[in-house]
C-alpha positions in Angstrom: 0.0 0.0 0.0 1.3 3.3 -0.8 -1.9 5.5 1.0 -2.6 4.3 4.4 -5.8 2.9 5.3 -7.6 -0.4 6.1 -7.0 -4.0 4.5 -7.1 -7.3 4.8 -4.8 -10.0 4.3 -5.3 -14.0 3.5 -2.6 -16.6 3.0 -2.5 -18.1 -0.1 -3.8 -21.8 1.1 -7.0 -20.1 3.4 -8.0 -18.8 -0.3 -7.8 -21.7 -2.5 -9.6 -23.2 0.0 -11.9 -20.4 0.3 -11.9 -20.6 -3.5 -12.7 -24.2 -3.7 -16.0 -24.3 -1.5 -17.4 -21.2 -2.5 -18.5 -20.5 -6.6 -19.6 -17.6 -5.8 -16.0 -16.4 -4.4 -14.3 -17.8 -7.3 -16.0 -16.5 -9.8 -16.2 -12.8 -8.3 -12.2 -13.2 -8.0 -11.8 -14.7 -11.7 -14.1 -11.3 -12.7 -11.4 -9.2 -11.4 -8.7 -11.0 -12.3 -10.2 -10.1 -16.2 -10.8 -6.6 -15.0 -7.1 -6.5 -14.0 -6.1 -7.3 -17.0 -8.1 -5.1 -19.2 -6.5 -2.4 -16.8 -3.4 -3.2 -17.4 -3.5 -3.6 -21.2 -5.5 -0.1 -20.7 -2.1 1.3 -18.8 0.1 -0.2 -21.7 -1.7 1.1 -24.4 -1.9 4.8 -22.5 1.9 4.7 -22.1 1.8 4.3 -25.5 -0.6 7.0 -27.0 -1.5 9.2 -24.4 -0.1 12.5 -23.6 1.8 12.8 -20.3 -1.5 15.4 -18.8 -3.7 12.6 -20.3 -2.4 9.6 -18.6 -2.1 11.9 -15.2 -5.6 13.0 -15.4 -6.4 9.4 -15.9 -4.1 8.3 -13.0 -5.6 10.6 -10.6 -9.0 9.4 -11.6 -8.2 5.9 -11.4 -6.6 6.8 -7.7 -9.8 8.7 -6.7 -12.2 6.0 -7.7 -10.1 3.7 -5.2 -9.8 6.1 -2.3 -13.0 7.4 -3.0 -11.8 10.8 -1.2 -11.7 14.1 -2.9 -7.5 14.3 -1.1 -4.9 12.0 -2.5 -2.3 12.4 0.1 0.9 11.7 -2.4 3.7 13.7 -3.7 4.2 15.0 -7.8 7.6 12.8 -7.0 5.8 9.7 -6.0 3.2 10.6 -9.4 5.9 10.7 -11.4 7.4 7.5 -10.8 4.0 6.1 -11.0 3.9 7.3 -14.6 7.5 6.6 -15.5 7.9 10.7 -15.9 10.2 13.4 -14.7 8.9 15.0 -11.8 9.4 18.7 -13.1 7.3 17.2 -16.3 4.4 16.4 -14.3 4.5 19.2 -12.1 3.8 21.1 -15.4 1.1 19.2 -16.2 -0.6 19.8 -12.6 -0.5 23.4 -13.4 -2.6 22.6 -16.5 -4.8 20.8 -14.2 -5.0 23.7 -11.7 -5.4 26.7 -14.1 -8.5 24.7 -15.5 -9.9 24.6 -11.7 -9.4 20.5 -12.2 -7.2 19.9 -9.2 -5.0 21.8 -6.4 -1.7 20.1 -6.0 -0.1 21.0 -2.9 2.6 19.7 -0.9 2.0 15.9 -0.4 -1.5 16.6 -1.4 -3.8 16.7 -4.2 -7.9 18.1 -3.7 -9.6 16.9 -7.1 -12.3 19.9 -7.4 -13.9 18.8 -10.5 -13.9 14.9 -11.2 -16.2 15.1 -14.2 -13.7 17.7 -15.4 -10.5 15.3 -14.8 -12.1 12.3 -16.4 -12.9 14.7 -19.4 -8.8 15.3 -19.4 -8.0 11.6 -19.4 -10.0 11.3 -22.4 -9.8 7.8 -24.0 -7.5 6.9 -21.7 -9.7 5.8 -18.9 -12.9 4.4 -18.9 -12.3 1.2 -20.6 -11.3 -0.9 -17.4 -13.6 0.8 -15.2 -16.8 0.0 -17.4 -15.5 -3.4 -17.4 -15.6 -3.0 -13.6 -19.0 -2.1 -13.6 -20.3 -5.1 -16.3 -18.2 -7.4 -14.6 -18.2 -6.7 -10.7 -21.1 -4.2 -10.4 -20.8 -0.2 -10.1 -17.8 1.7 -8.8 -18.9 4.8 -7.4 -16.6 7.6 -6.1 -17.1 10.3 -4.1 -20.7 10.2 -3.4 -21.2 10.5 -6.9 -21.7 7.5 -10.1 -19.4 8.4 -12.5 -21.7 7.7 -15.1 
């Protein structure tokens, strides 16, 4: 975990067996294994085709949908890495994000003020993985709001 907050943890023999008695269990985890996937392929082809502010809009977004907080307590340094970028790169593209009124990067903090807005930036870059979240899982909401 890079954020701090609550998880759990299960050895890998309490899950097969977990796995093994309950269908219902091993099908959910098989659904997001697939939704891993298509997120990862999603992250490849991003890497690939989207601009740096693109695939940082879509990072953010991707990070609020888990944390489902409106303050992603992280550093540009730590973003950067995340995206395989140069720090003074994505500190640029943050003050893209804040002149539109998208997001207020701070020290060790970023306040998303307009999600829609963000999601808008990512453009084709995000979406894919988390509709496939919704079809295959059920809906991800974020911030008291549906995304869709």
């Amino acid at each position: 975990m890079k954020i701090g907050g609550q998880a759990l943890r299960i050895g890998v023999d309490p899950l097969r067996r977990a796995m093994e008695e309950s269908p219902s269990l091993r099908g959910l985890l098989l659904r997001y294994a697939e939704v891993l996937m298509t997120q990862t392929g999603q992250a490849a082809l991003s890497y690939a085709h989207s601009t740096l502010l693109e695939r940082l809009a879509r990072w953010i977004s991707m990070t609020h949908d888990r944390l489902q907080t409106e303050e992603i307590p992280l550093t540009h340094e730590f973003v950067a890495a995340a995206l395989g970028a140069r720090r003074a790169s994505v500190t640029s593209a943050f003050h893209h994000l804040e002149g539109d009124h998208i997001v207020q990067a701070r020290r060790g903090r970023i306040r998303i003020i307009d999600p829609v807005g963000l999601r808008a930036r990512a453009g084709a870059a995000y979406g894919l993985a988390e509709a496939e979240y919704d079809r295959l899982i059920g809906p991800m909401t974020s911030f008291g709001y549906n995304k869709k």
